[in-house]
LOZADO-161418 format. One record per residue (C-alpha): y negated, z negated, x negated; residue in three letters. Coordinates in steps of 0.1 Angstrom, whole numbers, plus 5000, padded with zeros to 4 digits. Example, Ala and Ser with C-alpha at 12.3 -4.5 7.8 and 13.67 -1.06 7.14 Angstrom:
BEGIN
504549224877ALA501149294863SER
This chain:
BEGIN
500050005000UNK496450034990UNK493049844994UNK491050125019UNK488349925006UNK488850054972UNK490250404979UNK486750444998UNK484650324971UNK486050514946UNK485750844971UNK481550754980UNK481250684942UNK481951024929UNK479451104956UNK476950834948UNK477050994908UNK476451334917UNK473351194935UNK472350974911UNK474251044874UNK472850694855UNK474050504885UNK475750134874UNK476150004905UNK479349944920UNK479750154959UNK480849854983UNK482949925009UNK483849695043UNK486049695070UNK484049725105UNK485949645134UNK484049845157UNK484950105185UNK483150385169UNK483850335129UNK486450195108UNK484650075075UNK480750065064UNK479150055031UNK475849885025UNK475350014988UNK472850324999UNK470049995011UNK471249794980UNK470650054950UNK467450164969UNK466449824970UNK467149744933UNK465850064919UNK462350064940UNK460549964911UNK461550274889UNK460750524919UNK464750484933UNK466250794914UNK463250984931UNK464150894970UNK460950824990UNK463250665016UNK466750495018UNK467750755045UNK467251025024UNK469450874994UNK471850805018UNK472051125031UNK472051304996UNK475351054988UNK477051185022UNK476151555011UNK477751504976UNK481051314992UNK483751584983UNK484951765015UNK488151815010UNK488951465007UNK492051345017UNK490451045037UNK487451035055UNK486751225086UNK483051195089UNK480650915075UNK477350845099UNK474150685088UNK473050375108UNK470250215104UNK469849855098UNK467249675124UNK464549865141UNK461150025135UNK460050335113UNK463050475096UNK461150585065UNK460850245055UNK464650145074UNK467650055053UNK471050285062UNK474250185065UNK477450445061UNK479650435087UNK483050575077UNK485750685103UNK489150795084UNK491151115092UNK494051035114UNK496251295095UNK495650965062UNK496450675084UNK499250865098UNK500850945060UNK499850565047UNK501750445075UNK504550715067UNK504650565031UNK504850185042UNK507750265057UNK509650435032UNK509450185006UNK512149915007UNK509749614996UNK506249595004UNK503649614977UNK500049674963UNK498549884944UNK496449814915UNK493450024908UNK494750004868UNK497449814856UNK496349524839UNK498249264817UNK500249004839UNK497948694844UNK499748354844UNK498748114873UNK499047724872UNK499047574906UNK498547214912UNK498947134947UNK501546844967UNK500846584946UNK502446274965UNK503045904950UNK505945804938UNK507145484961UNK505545604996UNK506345815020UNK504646155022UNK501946185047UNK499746425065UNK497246365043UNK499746605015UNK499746855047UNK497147055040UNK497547075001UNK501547155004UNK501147375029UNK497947565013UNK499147534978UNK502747754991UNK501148005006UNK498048104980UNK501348064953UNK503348324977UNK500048534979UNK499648554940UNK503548614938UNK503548894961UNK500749054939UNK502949024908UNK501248674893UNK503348484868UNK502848164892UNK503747804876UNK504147604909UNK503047224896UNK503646914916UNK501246634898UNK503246344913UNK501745994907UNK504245854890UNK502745654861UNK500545334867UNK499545004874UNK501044984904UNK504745034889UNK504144674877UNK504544534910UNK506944734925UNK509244644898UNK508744274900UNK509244354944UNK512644554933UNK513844264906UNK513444014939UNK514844204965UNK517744304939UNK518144144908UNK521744344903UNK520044724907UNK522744844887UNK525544694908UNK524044644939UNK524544934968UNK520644954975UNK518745075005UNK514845015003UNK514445105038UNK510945285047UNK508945335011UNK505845265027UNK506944945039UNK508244845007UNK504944934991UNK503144755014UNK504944435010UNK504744444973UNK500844554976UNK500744234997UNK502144004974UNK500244084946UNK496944044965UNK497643654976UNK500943544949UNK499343454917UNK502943404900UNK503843764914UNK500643934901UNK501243744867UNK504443864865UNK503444254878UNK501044294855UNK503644164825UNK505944444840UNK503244704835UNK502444644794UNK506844604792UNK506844954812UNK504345154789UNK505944954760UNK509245174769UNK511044824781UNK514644894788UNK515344684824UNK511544834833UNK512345174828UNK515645164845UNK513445024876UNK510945324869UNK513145534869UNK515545434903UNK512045424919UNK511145784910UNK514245904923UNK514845774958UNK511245884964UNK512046214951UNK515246274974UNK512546164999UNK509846404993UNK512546694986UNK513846665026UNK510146755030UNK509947055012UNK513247185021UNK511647195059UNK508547365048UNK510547575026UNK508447444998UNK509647524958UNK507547324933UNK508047214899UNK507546854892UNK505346754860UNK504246404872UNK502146134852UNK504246044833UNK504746364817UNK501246354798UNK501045964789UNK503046044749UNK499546264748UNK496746024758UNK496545774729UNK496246064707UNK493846274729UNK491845974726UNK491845904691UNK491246254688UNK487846254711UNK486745974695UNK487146074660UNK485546444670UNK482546214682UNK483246284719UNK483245954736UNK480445624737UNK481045304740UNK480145184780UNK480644764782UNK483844814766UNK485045124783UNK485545444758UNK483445734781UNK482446154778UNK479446154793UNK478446484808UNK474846624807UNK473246624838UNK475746394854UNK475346064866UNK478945954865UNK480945944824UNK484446094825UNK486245684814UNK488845804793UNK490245454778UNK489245144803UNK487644804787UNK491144644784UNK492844924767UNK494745124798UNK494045484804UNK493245644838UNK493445964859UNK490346104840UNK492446064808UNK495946224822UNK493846514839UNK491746564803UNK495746584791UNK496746794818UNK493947064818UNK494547084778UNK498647144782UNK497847404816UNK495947624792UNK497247544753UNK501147494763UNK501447694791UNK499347964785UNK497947964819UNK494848234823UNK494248104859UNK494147724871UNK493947604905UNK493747224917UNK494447214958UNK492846854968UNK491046684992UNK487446794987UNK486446414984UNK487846454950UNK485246744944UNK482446574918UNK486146424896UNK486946774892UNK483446914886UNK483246624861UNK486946744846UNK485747094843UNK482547054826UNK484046794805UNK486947024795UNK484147294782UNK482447024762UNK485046914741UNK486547264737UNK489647294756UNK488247464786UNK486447844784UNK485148024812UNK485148364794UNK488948314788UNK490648134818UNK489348064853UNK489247734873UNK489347664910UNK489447354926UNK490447474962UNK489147184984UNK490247135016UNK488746905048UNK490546605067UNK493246625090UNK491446435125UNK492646335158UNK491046295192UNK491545985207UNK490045715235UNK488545395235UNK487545195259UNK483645145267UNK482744835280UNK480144795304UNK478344485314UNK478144325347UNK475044325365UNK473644015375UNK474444055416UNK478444085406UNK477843795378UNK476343555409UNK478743675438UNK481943605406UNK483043915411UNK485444055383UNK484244285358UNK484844685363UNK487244825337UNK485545035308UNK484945365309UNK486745575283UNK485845825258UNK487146035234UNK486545995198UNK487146185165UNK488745995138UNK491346045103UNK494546095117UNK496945795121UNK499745655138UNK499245335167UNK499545105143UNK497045205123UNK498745335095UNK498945675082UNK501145945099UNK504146045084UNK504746395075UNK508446355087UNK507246195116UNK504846475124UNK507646755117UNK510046545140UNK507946575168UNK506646945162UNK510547015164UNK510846815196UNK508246965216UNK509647285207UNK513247175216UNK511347015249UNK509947335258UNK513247535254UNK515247295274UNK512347245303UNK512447685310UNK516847655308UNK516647415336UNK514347625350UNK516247935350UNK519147755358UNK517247635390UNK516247995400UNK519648175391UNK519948375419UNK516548515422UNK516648565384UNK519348785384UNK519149115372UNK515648985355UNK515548915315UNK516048575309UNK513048325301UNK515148225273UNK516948465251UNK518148205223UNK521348095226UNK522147685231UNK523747665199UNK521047775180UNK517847605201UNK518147335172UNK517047545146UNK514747815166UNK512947485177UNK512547365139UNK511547705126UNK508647745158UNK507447345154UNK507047385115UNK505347725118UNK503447635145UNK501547385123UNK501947585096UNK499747825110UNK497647605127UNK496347445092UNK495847795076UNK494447955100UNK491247695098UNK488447715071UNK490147515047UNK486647355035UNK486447205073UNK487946915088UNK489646985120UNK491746825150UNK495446795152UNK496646875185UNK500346965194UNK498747085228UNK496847365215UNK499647425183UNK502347495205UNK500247745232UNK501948025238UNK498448225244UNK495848285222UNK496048235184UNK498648035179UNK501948015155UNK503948025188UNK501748345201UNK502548525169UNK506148465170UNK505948615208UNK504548925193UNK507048975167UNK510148905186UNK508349145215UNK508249445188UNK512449335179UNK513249335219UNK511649685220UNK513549815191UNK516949675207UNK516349825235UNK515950135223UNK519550115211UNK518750305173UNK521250165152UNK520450145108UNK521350475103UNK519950655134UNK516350465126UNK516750575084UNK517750975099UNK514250965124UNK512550785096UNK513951095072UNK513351405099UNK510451275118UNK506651185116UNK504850885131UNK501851065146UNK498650955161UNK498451075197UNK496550745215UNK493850535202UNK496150225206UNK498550385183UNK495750435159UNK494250095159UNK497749925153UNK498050165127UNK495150065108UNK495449695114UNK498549715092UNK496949895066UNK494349635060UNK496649385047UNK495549525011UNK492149425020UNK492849085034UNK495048985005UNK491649094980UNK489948825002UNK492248555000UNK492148554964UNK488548614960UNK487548314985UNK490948124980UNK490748115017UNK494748185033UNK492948225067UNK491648595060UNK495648615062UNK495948465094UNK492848695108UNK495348955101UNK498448865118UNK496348725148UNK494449095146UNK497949285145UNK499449035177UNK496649155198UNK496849515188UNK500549515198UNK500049365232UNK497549675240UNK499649915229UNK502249815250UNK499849755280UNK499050135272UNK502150325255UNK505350365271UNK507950365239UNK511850425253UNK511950725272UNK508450855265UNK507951225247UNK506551045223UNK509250765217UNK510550855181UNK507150825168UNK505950475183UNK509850335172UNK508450415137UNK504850265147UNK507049935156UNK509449965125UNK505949955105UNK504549655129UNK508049475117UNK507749525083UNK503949425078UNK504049125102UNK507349045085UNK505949015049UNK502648805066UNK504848585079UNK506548485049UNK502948515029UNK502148265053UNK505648045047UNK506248105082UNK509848165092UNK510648405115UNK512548395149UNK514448705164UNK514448575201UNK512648335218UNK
């Protein structure tokens, strides 16, 4: 496949030099979703704009340029049907900006579509083939010792898919999970796990609920004096490399990481672990090094890089002699781009973390590890995960129902944003949330059975409301629960908090994870239907043409061709949700074609069961950008 974007550009620009030979300036192409166009280019207003002052390669007006550009576009080209000036805004058009309005020849959307579908794996086209970049990925990141929550939601689930995007475009992708498993707080879990079982070698152990367990050791250390005395002992034994403290460490580490690895089997999540731990044989010597290099001052006790312009020091050795997280992410960002050779980083947290990793970066670039010119950083922020939910409003008496002792009215109610947690007040769960998305599902399934089982005789010879068979409603229900809030999370800006709602997540209208899974299985009921088996789909796809012959036809065509496009966004504005545009844009397109284009038994049926073998395939390879599974009947 290629960018239109970037086959356009390259087609104005040979246009755009013939006009103007010394022209620098790079023709920018868009995609338009408009009635009467298919893409626009603003460049004819921006290079009049810049080039005013020296007399704008002798133009008097923007519309003339413009024009000349158009004029010098070679004829014959393969693409472009016509291209129409527009002007931008009203008033005299000699001193008007004008856009170019491009609408492509049917005959090239017709042979791009042709070309998808003879390829067995989708791909993209580079412009030139350049050396394979190597992407480090930090994203997941839970603790060691508690349960995964919906606060790792968002960074799981966005870190997957922008790692599937730059695999799918032929990145060397290092998938890094950062997992906090070094610290302070291993001294008290150790001294909770020596109470509860002092034989941890012999002893059949079950810690129950991590979070619980953490909680109770959190608790002791905050009102036990004997228990804090003897965590924080644990934690200089621990970093001393203390046998019965390692063993502890390390029993810790991997019941929570059977734990976290039931969660990434659901979301179909592969990661490489490289936790804490991994960088503390480098931090003494990172810090010996800075210091010596004259890199850190002295700050009551506390060894600091202090960044110009910045308020806040990067504290890479605390007064009493521990390191921190500034220290093992100095360590880090040095191994990500020394060790493995990575030309691309990007960190996926919470974007309360945002001024850390400013701080990080611009530290990194003044002590010499970190160059712009030679590898790019990211830190791909993301907002809060919210719920909506009531409290009570109380409302005072008035004095008449005070004197007369009548009881007070009940409060009013009303609805509140707030972080997402459970009734208790704690955090929610990630398994918890994934139960329940699968339940719903599974409720929703059983609910329409009973249903048509209740109306069996006036359903008959009707399809049935539920084509997935009992023994498999488990799994359909897991794979539409998960996707559903997988899509639900990318299809948001991910710089903007939002609200969780299973209501709106599992709606079978509008854009939802469940709509889009109703469109695809739609386009697999067609094609069975049809009755073409493998090799009687491969001989039409060998003897016969998908042609354009209704502007339905045409704009599903082209909706599938901007996948290029979309991809060129994502990675520019490490946003996953110009994806999700995309697969929302292609569900709507197929439900009007089918409002408007018979398929089985039209003249032109051949052609559209190739339009809907291409649908497949694209929406196919979105979903699993996306890390949605897919579901053949619903």
């Amino acid at each position: 496949m290629i960018s239109l974007p970037k086959y356009l550009s390259q087609l104005i620009s040979k246009g755009a030099l013939k006009t103007m030979p010394a022209l620098l300036e790079k023709i920018q192409v868009t995609p338009e979703r408009n009635k009467d166009w298919d893409y626009t280019s603003p460049s004819a207003i921006k290079i009049y704009n810049m080039t005013k002052k020296s007399g704008s390669f002798g133009f008097p007006t923007c519309q003339e340029l413009a024009n000349a550009v158009v004029a010098n576009i070679e004829p014959e080209n393969p693409a472009i049907e016509k291209i129409e000036l527009k002007q931008a805004g009203q008033g005299d058009p000699s001193k008007a900006g004008f856009f170019l309005n491009i609408t492509l020849k049917n005959e090239f959307i017709e042979n791009e579509v042709m070309k998808l579908l003879k390829v067995q794996h989708l791909s993209v086209e580079e412009e030139e083939k350049k050396e394979r970049q190597r992407v480090v990925v930090d994203f997941s990141s839970p603790n060691i010792a508690k349960n995964m929550h919906v606060g790792h939601l968002r960074s799981t689930i966005q870190g997957d898919s922008i790692c599937r995007v730059l695999e799918f475009m032929g990145y060397d992708v290092l998938r890094t999970n950062h997992l906090g498993d070094w610290g302070t707080q291993f001294g008290m879990l150790i001294a909770e796990l020596d109470d509860k079982f002092p034989d941890l070698i012999n002893q059949d152990v079950d810690l129950g609920d991590l979070q619980v367990f953490y909680k109770s050791a959190r608790k002791r250390f905050d009102t036990d004096d004997e228990f804090k005395k003897r965590s924080q002992e644990n934690v200089v034994k621990l970093q001393s490399g203390d046998e019965h403290c390692m063993v502890s460490w390390k029993f810790l580490c991997d019941i929570s990481r059977l734990e976290f690895q039931k969660i990434y089997e659901r979301l179909d999540i592969k990661i490489e672990e490289r936790g804490e731990s991994f960088y503390n044989p480098l931090l003494k010597p990172l810090v010996e090094e800075l210091e010596a290099r004259g890199f850190t001052k002295d700050d009551k006790g506390a060894k600091c890089i202090f960044i110009p312009k910045q308020k806040v020091p990067l504290m890479v050795q605390k007064s009493d002699g521990g390191f921190n997280y500034d220290t093992t992410d100095i360590a880090a960002l040095r191994y990500r781009i020394e060790e493995q050779k990575g030309d691309w980083l990007i960190y996926i947290t919470d974007s309360g973390q945002e001024l850390h990793f400013k701080l990080l970066f611009e530290g990194g670039k003044l002590i010499g590890i970190y160059d712009p010119a030679k590898t790019r950083i990211d830190h791909m922020g993301f907002g809060l995960v919210l719920q909506e939910s009531e409290e009570e409003v109380k409302q005072e008496d008035s004095k008449e129902e005070e004197k007369k002792g009548e009881e007070k009215k009940g409060g009013e109610k009303k609805k509140k944003i707030e972080k997402m947690k459970s009734r208790d007040g704690d955090t929610v769960k990630l398994q918890s949330l994934l139960d329940e998305a699968k339940a719903r599902a599974l409720k929703i399934f059983t609910e329409r059975l009973h249903e048509q089982d209740a109306n069996h005789e006036e359903s008959k010879g009707q399809q049935s409301k539920v084509q997935v068979q009992e023994s498999d409603l488990e799994q359909t229900a897991e794979i539409l629960g998960i996707s559903s809030i997988k899509y639900y999370d990318l299809k948001q800006n991910r710089i903007q908090n939002y609200v969780f709602s299973f209501d709106k997540m599992l709606d079978p209208k509008g854009n939802t994870g469940v709509y889009l899974q109703y469109a695809y299985v739609r386009v697999l009921s067609i094609m069975r239907k049809a009755n073409y088996s493998p090799e009687q789909l491969e001989e039409i796809l060998q003897n016969e043409r998908f042609v354009i012959t209704h502007k339905r036809e045409r704009e599903l065509a082209l909706s599938l061709l901007r996948l290029p496009e979309q991809i060129d966004l994502t990675l520019s504005e490490l946003q996953v949700n110009r994806i999700t545009e995309l697969l929302y844009e292609i569900a709507v397109k197929i439900s009007e074609f089918y409002s408007e284009c018979k398929v089985i038994g039209s003249p032109e049926e051949k052609s559209r069961i190739l339009l809907l073998e291409a649908t497949r395939k694209t929406m196919k390879q979105v979903f699993t950008l996306l890390g949605m599974q897919t579901i053949e009947r619903i």
